[in-house]
Each structure stands twice: as C-alpha cells, then as structure tokens.
N, C-alpha and C positions, 0 to 999 in steps of 0.2 A: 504493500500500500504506500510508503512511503515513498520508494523507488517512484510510480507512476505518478504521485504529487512532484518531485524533486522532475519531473518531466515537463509538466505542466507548466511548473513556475518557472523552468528555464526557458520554457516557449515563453512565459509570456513575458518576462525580459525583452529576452530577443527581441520580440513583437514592439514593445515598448521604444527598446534600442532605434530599430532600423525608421519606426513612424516618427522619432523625434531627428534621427537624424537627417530628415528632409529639412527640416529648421538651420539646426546649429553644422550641418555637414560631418565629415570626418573629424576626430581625432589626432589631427596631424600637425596642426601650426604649431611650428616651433619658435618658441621665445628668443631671442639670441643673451639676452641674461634675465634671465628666470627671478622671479622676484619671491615666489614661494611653491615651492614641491609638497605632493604626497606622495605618502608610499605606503601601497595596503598589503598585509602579512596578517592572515594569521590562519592561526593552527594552536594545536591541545601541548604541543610540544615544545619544552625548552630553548632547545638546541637549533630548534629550527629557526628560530626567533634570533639567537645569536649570530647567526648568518647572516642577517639582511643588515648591521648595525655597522660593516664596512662600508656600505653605501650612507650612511648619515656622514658618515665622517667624510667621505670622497666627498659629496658635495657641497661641502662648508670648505675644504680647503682650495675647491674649483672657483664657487663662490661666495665667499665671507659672509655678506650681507644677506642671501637667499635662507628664507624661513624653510622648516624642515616640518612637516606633521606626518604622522603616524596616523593610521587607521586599523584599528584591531583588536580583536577581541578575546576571551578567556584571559591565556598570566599574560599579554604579550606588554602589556602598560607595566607591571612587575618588573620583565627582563631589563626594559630600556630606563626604566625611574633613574636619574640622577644623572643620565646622560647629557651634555652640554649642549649638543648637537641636535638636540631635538628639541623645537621650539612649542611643539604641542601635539597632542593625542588626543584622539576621536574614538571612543569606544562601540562597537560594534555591536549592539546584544538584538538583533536578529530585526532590532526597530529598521526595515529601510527605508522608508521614507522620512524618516528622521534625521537618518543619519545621511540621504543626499542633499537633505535640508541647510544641515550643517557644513555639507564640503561646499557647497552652492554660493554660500556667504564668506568664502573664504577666498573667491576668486583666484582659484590654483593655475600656473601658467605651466606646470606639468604633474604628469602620474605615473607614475609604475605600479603594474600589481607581478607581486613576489610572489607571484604562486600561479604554479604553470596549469592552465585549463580552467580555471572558474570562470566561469560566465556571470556570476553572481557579482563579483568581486567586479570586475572588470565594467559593468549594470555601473553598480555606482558612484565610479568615476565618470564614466560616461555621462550618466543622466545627470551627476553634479557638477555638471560643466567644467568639466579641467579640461583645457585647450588641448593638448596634446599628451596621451597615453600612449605607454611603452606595454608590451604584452607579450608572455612566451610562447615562440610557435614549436613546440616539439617536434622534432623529426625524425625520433627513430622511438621503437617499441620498448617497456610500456604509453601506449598513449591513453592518459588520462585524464578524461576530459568531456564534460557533456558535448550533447549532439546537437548544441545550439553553440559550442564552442568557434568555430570556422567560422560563421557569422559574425560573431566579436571581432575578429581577428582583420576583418576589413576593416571594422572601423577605425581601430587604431595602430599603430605603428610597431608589427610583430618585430621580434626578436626573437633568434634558432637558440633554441633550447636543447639541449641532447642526455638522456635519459646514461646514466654508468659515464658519466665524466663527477670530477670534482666542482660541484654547486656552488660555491661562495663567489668562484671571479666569474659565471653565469648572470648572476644577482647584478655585479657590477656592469654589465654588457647591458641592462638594461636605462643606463646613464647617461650612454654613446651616446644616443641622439641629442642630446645639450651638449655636447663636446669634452665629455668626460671620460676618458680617453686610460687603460693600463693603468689604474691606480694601483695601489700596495696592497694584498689581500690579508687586511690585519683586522679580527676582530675587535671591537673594545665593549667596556663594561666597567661599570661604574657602580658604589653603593656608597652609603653613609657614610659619614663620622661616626653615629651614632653605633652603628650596626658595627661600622670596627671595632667599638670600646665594649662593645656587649662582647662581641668575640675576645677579644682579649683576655678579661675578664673571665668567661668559660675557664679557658686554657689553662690562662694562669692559676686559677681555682683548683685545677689538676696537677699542677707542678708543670705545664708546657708551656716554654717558650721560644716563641716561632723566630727569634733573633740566636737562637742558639742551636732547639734540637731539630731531631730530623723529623719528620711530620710528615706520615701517611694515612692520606683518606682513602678510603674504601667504599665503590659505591656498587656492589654487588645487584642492583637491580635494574631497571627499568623498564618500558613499557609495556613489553610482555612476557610471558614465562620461559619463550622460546628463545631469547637473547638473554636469561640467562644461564653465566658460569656456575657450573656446583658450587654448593656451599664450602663443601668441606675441602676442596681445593682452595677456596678464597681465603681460610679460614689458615691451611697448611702456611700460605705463603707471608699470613701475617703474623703466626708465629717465629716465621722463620728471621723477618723483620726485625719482629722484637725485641727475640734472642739472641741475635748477629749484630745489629746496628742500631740497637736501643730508640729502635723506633716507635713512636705515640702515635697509636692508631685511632684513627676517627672513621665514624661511620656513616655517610651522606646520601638522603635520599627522602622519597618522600610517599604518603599513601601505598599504596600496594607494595610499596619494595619491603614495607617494613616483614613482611613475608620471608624475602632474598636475605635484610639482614637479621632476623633472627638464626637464619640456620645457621649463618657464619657464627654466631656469637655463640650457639648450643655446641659447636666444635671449638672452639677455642680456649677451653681450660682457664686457667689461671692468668693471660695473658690482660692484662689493662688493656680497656680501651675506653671511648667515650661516644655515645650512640646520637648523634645529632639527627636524628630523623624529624621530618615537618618543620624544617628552619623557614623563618619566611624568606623569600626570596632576597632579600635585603644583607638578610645574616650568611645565608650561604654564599653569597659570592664574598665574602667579606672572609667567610672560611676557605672556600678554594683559596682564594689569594694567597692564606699564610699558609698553603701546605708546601711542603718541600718535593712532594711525588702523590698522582691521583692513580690508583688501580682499577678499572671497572670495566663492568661493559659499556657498549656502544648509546651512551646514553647522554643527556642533560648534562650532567657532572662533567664530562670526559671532554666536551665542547667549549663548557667554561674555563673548565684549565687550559683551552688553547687560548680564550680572551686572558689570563692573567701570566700566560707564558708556564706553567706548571710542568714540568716532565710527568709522561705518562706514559703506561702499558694499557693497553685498550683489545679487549676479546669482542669478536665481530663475529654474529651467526649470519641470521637469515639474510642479511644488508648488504648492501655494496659497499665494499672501504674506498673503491674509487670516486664514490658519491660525494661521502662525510667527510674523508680523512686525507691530509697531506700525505705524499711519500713518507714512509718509518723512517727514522734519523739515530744519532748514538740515542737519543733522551726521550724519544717518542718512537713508542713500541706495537706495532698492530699485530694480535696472532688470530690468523684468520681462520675457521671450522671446514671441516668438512660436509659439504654437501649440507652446510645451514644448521649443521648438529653441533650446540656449545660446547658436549660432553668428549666432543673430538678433540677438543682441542687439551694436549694431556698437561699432567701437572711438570713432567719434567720438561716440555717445551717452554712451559711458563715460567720454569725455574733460570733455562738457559736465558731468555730473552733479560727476565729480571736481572740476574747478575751483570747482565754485560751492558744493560743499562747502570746498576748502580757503581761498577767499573769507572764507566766516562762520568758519572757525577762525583766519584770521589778525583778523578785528574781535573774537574771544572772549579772547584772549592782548594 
C-alpha cells in the first residue's frame, strides 16, 4: 500500500513540476556569484550526513560572502550544529508545502540535492524557486530512483553520478556549475565548548587523560545486525589493548547497538572500560575527537573519526568500501568480508592489521 501511495505522490510532483515549469522554465540560470545556496540531505544516517559538510566548506572558501542553508530532516541539524559554515537550516518533517514556503522567501540563486534519485527532494527546490539546481544522474546499476525521477532531471542541471566509486568528491561535483572547481575532500565537524568540558570531565572522573593516555573507542555496532563484527572478537582485541598498551576503552554508539555493545562487554572480564552509549550528538563528536584510535564497523562513529583525523581499523560487510572509504593507509585500516559475511573476517587478520597499524603510531608519536 505504501509502495503505490509513494507512486502517486511522485506522479503528482512530477505533474506539479512540469505544469509550473511552463511559468518559471528550467532550473538552469546560473548566478555568476551566488549570493545564497541550499543544499538538501537527508537521511536516518550519521555518516551520510558527514559527507555532504565538504561542500559547506568548499563554498564559503569559493565564496566568502554567499549564505549556506541546509535543508533536512531527522539528526541531520544534530550532525552540522556548531558548524560556521552554515548560515541556517530548514527542517524537513514531511510538512511540504511549508517547507517550499520557507525556501520561497529565501530567494536561493542555487540548489543541490545530495541525494541521488529523489524526486521529492528535488519537488522542492524546484517549486521553491531556486534558480538553478544541481541533480545526480546515475549511470550505472544500482539505479535508485522513482519512475518520475528522469522527468526531474530535465528540469535541472544533472550531474553523472556512479554507483561503487568513492561519494564524498561526487557531492563536490555537484558545485561545478558555480565554478567550484577540485576542492580538498576534507570532512569537518564541529561541537561545543560545553560538550568538551562535559567530556573531559567523564574521563577525567575515570583517571583518563586524552593529553596523555592512549584512548580507544569501540563502536561495535551499527545499522544493522549484518554489518556487525562478533562480539567476542571485539571484545578479544580490547583486551589485548588493555593489557599490551594500557589502553582506556570507550564504548560509542547509540539505540540498537547497545545490543552489539553489551556482548563485547559480557566477554570482557575484568578489563575497564566506560560505556558511553546514547551521547547526544554534541558529546560524541566531542569524544571521537579525544580518542587516540576508533575500532568498529562500517558505521556513524568510523566516518566521524575521519572529520576529526582519528586513526582507525574499520570491518566492512555487506557495503562497498569503494563507496565510504579512502584507500587503507599505515593508520586507516579497512578488513573487508567475504561474500558480505562479518564473521569472515577472522580475529587473526584483525590482529595482523591492528599491530601494524599501532607499529606506525608508535614511529608517528
């Protein structure tokens, strides 16, 4: 049932779309300096959200003065809070004609939507008049994407999108047409003062101090059961941490994971640690920050530590690592599964990666 609603209501976008654009026309004028951008994202997922926050920063250093707004809904106002770079956000809760209401008055001179196939998305910038949107045209399988998606894709000004390449300078490609041209593919991410001192605090309340010891968090879960690693493997290698490199183990994650981190914690004996689960998002970037090393799967957590530079080992099932993940480096570790199975992936491969990651951080220190 919902499927054939989710039909209807993209027809009648569409419909919507193409009857107003005999008025306002295409989607194509290009500003030559842009006085205020949107950029709509969103999604239920952390990480995915960290992606698009190269693009805030690319376009304040192309153009200084050009306003930045956000359009997004569920944590994606969470991820970007504190950011400088973003001049304001438009929250998305399913209201749309409310919320074309509000891009309407905001007289946007361009758009990108971050997110390749919605026609929804794509609706309303369109109907809220942003002169010129940027849109992703996939071109190889999976294509995902309603059957009113092609239609969008006239009106404004596609961009090749390709499905198993690396997404982040994809995002940025959506720019080019303002003349934003190979920018630097660097996440950023920003939190409190407050949310620092709160963290600190924690730690120090534990005897850990992130100017001294070694600091590994642990984010054994994520979005679904199938991306994750055993526990008792998770569990093996932060003892081994411990006990070898008097490592302070933290535990990062949030709703469902607290499932993934329990197991590690029912294997772990005697070994300290401190279970930060449901941080609000403020606190937890505030904890990546001061970790020395992030272990986990393919998640939230693993994305962040690439905004605050963290060295990490990261276990990838069902996903593409060429999607999410830079090429593996000494200090950034990808052990990829077999055939999408986490349990493939063994604990002495994980052993070998780990040491010869924590090899090049004891020559970098």
């Amino acid at each position: 049932m919902k499927s054939i609603f989710n039909k209807f209501y993209n027809f009648g976008l569409m419909a919507l779309c193409l009857i107003y654009a005999s008025f306002r026309g295409l989607a194509k004028k290009i500003t030559k300096e842009p006085k205020k951008i949107i950029i709509l994202r969103w999604t239920p997922h952390m990480g995915d959200v960290v992606y698009t926050t190269l693009m805030f920063s690319a376009v304040k250093k192309k153009y200084p003065n050009c306003k930045v707004c956000v359009v997004g809904r569920g944590r994606v106002e969470e991820v970007i809070r504190h950011n400088p770079d973003v001049d304001k956000f438009i929250e998305y809760k399913d209201n749309f004609w409310e919320t074309v209401r509000k891009i309407r008055q905001e007289k946007f001179d361009y758009g990108c939507v971050a997110k390749p196939g919605t026609s929804e998305g794509f609706a309303l910038l369109y109907l809220g008049g942003v002169k010129a949107i940027s849109i992703f045209d996939t071109l190889n399988e999976p294509k995902v994407q309603s059957f009113t998606y092609p239609f969008m894709l006239k009106l404004g000004i596609s961009v090749p999108f390709y499905n198993h390449q690396y997404i982040p300078p994809q995002f940025l490609k959506l720019l080019e047409p303002i003349g934003i041209e190979n920018p630097e593919v660097c996440f950023v991410l920003y939190f409190s003062k407050e949310a620092e001192q709160k963290v600190l605090n924690t730690l120090n309340g534990s005897s850990i101090h992130p100017e001294k010891d070694f600091i590994v968090a642990l984010a054994p879960g994520g979005s679904t059961e199938e991306r994750w690693w055993p526990a008792d493997r998770f569990a093996k290698l932060a003892k081994y941490l411990a006990a070898n490199y008097n490592a302070k183990i933290l535990f990062l994650g949030a709703g469902a994971d607290k499932k993934a981190i329990d197991g590690v914690i029912q294997n772990l004996g005697d070994t300290p640690y401190i279970n930060l689960l449901n941080q609000n998002l403020d606190d937890f970037k505030a904890t990546v920050s001061k970790c020395s090393l992030v272990i986990g799967n393919d998640s939230g957590p693993m994305v962040t530590a690439d905004a605050f530079n963290v060295p990490q080992m990261i276990f990838v099932g069902p996903t593409d690592p060429r999607e999410y993940h830079t090429e593996p480096g000494p200090t950034y570790k990808i052990l990829q599964s077999s055939g999408g199975h986490m349990a493939s992936i063994s604990l002495e491969a994980a052993f070998k990666e780990l040491n010869n990651l924590l090899h090049h951080l004891s020559r970098a220190t």
